[in-house]
C-alpha positions in Angstrom: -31.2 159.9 181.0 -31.7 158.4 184.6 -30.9 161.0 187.6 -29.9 158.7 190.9 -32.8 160.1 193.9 -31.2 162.5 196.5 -29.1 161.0 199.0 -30.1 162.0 202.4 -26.4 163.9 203.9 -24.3 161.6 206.4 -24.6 162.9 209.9 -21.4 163.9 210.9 -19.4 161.5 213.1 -20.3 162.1 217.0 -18.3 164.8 218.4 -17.5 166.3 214.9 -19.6 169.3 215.2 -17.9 170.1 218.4 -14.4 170.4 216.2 -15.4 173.0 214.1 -17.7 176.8 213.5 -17.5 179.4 216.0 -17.1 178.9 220.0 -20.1 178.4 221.5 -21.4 178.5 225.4 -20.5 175.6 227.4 -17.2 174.6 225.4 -13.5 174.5 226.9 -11.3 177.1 225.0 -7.4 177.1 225.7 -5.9 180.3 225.9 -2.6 181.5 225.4 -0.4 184.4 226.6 2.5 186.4 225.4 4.8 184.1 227.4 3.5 180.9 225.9 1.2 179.8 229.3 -1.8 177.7 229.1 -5.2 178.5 230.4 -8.1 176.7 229.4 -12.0 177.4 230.4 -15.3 176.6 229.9 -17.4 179.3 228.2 -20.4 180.5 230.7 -22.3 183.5 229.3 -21.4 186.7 231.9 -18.5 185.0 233.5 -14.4 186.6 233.3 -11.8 185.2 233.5 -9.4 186.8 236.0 -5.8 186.8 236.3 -3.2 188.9 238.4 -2.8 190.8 235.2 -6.7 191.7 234.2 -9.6 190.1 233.1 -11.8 188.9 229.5 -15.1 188.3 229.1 -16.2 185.3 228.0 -18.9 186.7 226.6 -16.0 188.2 224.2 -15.3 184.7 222.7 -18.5 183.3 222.6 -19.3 183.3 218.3 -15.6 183.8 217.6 -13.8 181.9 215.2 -11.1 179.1 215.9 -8.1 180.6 216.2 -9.0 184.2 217.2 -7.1 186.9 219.6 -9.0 188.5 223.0 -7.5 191.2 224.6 -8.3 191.8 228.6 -8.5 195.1 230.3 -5.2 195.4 231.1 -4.1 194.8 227.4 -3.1 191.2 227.7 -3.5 189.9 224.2 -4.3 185.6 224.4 -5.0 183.4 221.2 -7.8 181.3 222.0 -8.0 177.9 220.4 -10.4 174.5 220.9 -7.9 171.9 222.7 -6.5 169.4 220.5 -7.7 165.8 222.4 -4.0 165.3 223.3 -4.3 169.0 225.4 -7.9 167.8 226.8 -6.5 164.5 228.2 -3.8 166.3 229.9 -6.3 168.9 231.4 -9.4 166.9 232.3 -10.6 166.1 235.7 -8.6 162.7 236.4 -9.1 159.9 239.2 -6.2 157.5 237.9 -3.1 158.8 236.2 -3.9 159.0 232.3 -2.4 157.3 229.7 -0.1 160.2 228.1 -0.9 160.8 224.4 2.2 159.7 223.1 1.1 156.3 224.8 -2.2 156.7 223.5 -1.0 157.3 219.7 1.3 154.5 219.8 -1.7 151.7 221.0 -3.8 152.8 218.5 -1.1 152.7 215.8 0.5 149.6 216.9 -2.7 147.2 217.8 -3.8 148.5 214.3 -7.2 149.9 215.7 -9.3 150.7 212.8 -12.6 151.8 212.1 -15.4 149.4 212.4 -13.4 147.2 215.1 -14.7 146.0 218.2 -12.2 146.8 221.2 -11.7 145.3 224.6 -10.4 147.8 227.0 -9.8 147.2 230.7 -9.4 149.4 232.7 -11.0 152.9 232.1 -8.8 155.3 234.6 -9.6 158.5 233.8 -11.0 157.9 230.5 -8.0 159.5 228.5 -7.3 156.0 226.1 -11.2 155.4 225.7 -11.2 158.8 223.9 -8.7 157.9 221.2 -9.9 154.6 220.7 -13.3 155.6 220.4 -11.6 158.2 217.2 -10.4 155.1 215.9 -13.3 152.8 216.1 -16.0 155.7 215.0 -19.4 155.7 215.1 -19.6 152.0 213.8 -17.3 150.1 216.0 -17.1 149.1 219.6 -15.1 150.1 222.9 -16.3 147.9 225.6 -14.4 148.9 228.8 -13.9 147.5 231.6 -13.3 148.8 235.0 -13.5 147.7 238.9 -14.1 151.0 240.1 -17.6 152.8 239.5 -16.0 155.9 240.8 -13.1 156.2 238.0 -15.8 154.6 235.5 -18.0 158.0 236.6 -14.9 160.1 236.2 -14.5 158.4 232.7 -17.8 158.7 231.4 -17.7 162.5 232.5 -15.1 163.2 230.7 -15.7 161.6 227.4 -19.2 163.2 227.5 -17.7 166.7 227.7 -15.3 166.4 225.1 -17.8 164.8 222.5 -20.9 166.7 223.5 -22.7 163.4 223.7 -22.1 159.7 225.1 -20.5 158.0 222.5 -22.8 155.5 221.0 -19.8 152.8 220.6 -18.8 153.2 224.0 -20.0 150.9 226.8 -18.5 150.9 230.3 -18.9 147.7 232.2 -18.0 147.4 236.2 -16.7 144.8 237.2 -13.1 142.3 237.2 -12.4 141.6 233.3 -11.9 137.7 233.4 -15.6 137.6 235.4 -17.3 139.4 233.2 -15.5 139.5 229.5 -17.0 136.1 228.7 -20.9 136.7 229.1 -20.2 140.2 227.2 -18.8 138.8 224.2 -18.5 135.9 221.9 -15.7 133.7 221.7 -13.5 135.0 218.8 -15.0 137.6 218.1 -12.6 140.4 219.6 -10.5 142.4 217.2 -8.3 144.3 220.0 -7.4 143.8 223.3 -5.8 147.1 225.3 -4.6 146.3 229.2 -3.4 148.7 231.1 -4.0 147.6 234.9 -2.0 145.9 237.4 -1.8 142.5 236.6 -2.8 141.8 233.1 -1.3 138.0 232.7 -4.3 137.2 234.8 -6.7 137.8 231.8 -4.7 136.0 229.3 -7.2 132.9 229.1 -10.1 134.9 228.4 -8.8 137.4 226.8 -7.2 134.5 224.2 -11.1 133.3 223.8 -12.3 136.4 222.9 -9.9 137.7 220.3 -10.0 136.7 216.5 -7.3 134.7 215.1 -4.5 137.1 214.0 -6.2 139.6 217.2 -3.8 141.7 219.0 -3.2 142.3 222.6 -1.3 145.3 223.6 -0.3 146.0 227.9 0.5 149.2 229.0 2.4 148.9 232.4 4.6 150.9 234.4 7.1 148.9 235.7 9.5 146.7 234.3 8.8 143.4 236.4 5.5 143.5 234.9 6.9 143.6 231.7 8.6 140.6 232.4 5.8 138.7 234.1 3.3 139.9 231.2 5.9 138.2 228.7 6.6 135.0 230.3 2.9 134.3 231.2 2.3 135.2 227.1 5.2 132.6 226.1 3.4 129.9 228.9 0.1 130.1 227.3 1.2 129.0 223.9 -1.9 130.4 222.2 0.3 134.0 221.6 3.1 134.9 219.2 6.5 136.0 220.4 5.7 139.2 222.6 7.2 142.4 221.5 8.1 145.6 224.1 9.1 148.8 224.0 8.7 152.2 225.7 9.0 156.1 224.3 10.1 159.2 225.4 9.7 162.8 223.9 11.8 166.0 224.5 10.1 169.1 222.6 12.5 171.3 221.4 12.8 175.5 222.1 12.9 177.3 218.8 13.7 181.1 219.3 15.6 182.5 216.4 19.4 180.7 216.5 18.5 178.9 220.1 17.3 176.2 218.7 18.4 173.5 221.4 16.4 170.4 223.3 14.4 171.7 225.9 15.4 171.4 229.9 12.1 169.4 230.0 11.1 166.2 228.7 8.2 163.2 228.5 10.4 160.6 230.0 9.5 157.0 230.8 5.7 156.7 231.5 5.2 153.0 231.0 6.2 150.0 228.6 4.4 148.9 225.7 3.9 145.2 224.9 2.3 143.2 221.5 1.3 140.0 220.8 -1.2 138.4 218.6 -3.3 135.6 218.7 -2.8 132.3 217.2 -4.9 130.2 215.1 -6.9 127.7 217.2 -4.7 124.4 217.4 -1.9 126.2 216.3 1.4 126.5 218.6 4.4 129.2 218.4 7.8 128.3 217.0 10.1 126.8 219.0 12.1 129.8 220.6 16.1 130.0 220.3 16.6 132.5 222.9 16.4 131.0 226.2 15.7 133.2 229.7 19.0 134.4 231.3 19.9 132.4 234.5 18.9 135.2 236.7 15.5 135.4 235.3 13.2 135.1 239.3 9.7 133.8 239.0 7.6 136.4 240.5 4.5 134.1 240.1 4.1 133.6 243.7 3.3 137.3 244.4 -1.0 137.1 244.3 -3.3 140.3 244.1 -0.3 142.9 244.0 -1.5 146.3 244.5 -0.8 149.7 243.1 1.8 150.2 246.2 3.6 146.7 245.3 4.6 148.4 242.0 5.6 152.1 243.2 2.3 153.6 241.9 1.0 156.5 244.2 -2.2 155.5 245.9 -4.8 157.4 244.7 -7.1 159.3 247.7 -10.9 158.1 247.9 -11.8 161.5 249.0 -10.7 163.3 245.9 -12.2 160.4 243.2 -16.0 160.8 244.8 -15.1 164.5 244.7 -14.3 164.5 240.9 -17.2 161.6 240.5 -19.8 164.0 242.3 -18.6 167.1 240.5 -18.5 165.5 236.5 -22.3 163.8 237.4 -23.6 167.9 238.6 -22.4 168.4 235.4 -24.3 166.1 233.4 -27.1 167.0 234.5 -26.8 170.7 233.4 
């Protein structure tokens, strides 16, 4: 009889431990009251948390299960649970506006992200897409982001480091413009996913069609639809890409209170579009189209280096970024 030698146990997946056992100091619990309100904190040893209707102790939640009750002095009773990633992304610190999570489900899904692959992301924002792609890829693929700012790439890196614990040992964060620096950080073809989301993505499509595998997807989020048109044209120009597909989502929750069971006054509505493609076999070309574009299709082509502002996009205040930048970096160092 042959015994196989003891297997030394798998460490857990980074960020795992952080989803599970008791709360512990320094994590972000989400609280929530009798009226349904959201409140989420950071446990600090000593500290309350106050509201115009009493106060807790977080000392009172510190070794408590997932899932437990707190009451505060004036008899408030909250439920106090770990935020799901989708309520962390909407809560974080954020620079850029985030990619919403029903955004963020959809790339993942859609450009088929799976574990083990090696991702191209440009650029970071707030950090909110990195997260779930970096779920996706695990431990043993790559996310190599890209991002012209080093303030929203600090804001980034902040937040993924609190929500895992760690930084993620798939991640890297590269500063600086995509089609510069893309090609020195990777190998030709040897890209399994390409996410966009930034202002202009049809100027990457050369080097992003270098560095993605044959049968390699390329998914753009953008907010507007004459980027969706110029993405798809500039796709269908480069020959090296399959018909582009596009789409966008909305979600309305729904209130469930005995018999009112009716759509809610509130909704997700449009955040941005989705569009696919996927990368052709070297020499190969795309089928001849049958759908031609309609006459008033305008060439926008002759608009260079459009800016947030040319596309109805808020403007995002310097003063605030190096105040979320200096404030996520004080925390790193705690």
């Amino acid at each position: 009889m042959t015994t196989e030698p003891d297997q030394p146990a798998p460490s857990a997946p980074t960020g795992a431990s952080l989803r599970r056992g008791p709360f512990i100091e320094g994590e972000r619990v989400q609280l929530t009251d009798p009226k349904g309100r959201l409140h989420t904190i950071t446990l600090v040893p000593g500290k309350q948390f106050h509201t115009h209707r009493g106060h807790l102790l977080h000392d009172d939640l510190i070794g408590s299960p997932d899932g437990s009750t707190v009451t505060n002095t004036a008899g408030v009773e909250y439920l106090a649970l770990r935020p799901l990633l989708s309520d962390y992304v909407m809560s974080m610190p954020r620079g850029a506006a985030v990619v919403y999570p029903k955004d963020a489900g959809q790339i993942v899904t859609f450009a088929d992200v799976f574990p083990g692959a090696t991702v191209v992301e440009a650029g970071v924002g707030s950090g909110a897409l990195s997260m779930s792609l970096l779920r996706a890829v695990g431990d043993s693929g790559r996310v190599l982001s890209f991002e012209r700012r080093d303030d929203f790439a600090q804001i980034a890196r902040g937040n993924a480091r609190e929500f895992f614990g760690v930084d993620h040992p798939a991640w890297t964060v590269t500063v600086g413009d995509l089609v510069e620096t893309l090609p020195d950080a990777v190998e030709d073809g040897s890209v399994d996913r390409v996410v966009l989301d930034m202002l202009a993505p049809w100027e990457c499509l050369d080097v992003v069609a270098d560095a993605l595998v044959p049968g390699g997807v390329l998914i753009c989020y953008v907010a507007t639809a004459t980027q969706l048109s110029r993405v798809a044209e500039a796709a269908r120009d480069h020959g090296g890409f399959t018909e582009p597909e596009a789409w966008e989502s909305m979600v309305r929750g729904w209130h469930l209170e005995g018999l009112a069971v009716r759509p809610q006054h509130r909704m997700h509505g449009h955040t941005g579009f989705l569009i696919t493609t996927r990368r052709l076999a070297p020499g190969v070309t795309p089928p001849l189209r049958k759908r031609r574009p309609a006459k008033g299709y305008v060439d926008v082509s002759d608009i260079e280096s459009p800016t947030a502002e040319d596309f109805g996009e808020r403007p995002v205040s310097d003063k605030k970024v190096r105040k979320l930048a200096r404030s996520l970096g004080d925390q790193s160092k705690l």
